[in-house]
Every structure is written in C-alpha cells, then in structure tokens.
N, C-alpha and C positions, 0 to 999 in steps of 0.2 A: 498379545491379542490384537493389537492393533495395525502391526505386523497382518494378521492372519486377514484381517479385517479387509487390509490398502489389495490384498492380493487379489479375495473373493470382488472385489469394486473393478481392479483391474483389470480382470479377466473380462468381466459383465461390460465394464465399458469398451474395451479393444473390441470386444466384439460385434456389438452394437453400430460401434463407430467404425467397423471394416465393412457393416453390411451398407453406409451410409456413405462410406468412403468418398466415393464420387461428387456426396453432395455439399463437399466444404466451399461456401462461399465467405469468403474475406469481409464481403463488404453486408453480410447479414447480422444482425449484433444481436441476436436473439442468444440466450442461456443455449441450449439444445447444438447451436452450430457454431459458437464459440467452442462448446466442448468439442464437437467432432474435428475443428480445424486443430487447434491444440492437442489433441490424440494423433491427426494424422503429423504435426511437426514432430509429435515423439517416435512414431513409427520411422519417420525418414532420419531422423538423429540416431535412432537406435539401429536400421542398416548400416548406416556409415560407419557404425562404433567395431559393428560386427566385421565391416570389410578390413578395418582397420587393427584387428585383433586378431584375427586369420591372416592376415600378413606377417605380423608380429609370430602367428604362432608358425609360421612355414620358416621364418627365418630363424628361428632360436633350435641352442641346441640341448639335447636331453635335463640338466641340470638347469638351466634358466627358464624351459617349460614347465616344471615344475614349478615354480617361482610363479610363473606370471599367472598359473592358470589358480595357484593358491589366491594371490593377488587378486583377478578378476570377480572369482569367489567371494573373498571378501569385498570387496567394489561393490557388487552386488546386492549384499544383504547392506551396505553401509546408503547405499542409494536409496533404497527400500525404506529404513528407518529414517534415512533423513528427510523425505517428500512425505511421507505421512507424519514427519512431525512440521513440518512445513505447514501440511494443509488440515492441521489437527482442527484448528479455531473454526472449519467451516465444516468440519465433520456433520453428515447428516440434511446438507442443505444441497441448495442444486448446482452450485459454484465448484464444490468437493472436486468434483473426477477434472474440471478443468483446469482447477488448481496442481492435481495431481499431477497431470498432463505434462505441463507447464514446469514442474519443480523438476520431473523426469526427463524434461528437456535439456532444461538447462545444467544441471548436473552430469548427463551422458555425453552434451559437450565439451563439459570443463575433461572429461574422462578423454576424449577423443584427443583433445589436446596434448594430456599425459601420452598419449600413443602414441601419437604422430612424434611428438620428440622424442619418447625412445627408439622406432623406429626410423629414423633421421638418425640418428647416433655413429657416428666414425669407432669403429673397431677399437677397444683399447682405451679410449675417452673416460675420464673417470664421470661416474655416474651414470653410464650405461651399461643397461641391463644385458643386450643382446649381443650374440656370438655373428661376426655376417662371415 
C-alpha cells in the first residue's frame, strides 16, 4: 500500500515540480522550493541513470540483457521500497515528497555508480557482467 502510496505522491509531485521547474532557487529555504529544487536534483540523477543504462544496454549481448534488464527491474521496485521507507516518519507532512526526492537521489546515484563500473569492465575481468 505504501508502495501504491510513494507512486500516486510521486507522480503529483514530478509534476508539479516540472511545471515549476524553472523556479528552483538554492538560496530560498522555504518548504515549497526545497521540494522543487530536490525533485529537480532527482530528475537530473535519474537522466544520467538512464544515459548510463542505455549504454550498458547497446553494449551487452542477448544473454546478459536479459540479466541486466531483470536486474534494473528489480532496482527499481528495491528503490521504491526503500525511499518510502526512508521517508515513512514524515509521511503525511509537507517534508514528505522532499524527503522523497532526496532518498531517490541519492540511491539512483549509488545505482549509477554500479553502472558505470560495469560499464568500465575489461572483457573477461571476473565480475563483469558485459560482453564488449
């Protein structure tokens, strides 16, 4: 449920926060434009994830796409689960979606990293995934 919950919040705040986009200032410390600036750090974390994933998916071959894209799938829902529990204790308050932001951050980074080093990987190297 909670799950269902972080998605319907996400959606309502990305959108909000895309029509407002322009209007992230750094230096305004108000609740309202903390959230937006914190949404837009997730948006640009989450292009990179994607550039980064699409490379990974151009290089790999039939057998290890399957893999990665089972992998990301679950990434996914594991991301999900763990920022809403992340930001359970504020559930309901107006901190919520920027805490949200925020956990979705810094987790899609720690992910980008897993990328980039399989991507980086020497052919044949043990613990790499991809075929070059």
């Amino acid at each position: 449920m909670r799950i269902f919950l972080l998605s319907l919040l996400l959606a309502g705040s990305f959108a909000g926060a895309a029509e407002a986009k322009e209007a992230c200032a750094r230096n305004d410390d108000s609740q309202t434009m903390m959230t937006i600036c914190a949404d837009q750090d997730y948006q640009a974390a989450d292009a990179r994830l994607n550039q980064t994933y699409q490379k990974l998916v151009k290089d790999s071959d039939t057998s290890t796409l399957a893999l990665l894209k089972t992998a990301q799938r679950a990434w996914v829902s594991f991301r999900d689960a763990e920022c809403a529990y992340a930001a359970a204790g504020s559930e309901g308050g107006s901190i919520y979606p920027m805490l949200v932001s925020m956990c979705l951050t810094d987790v899609t980074k720690e992910r980008i990293k897993q990328l980039e080093a399989d991507n980086s990987c020497e052919e044949g190297a043990a613990g790499c995934n991809e075929a070059k």
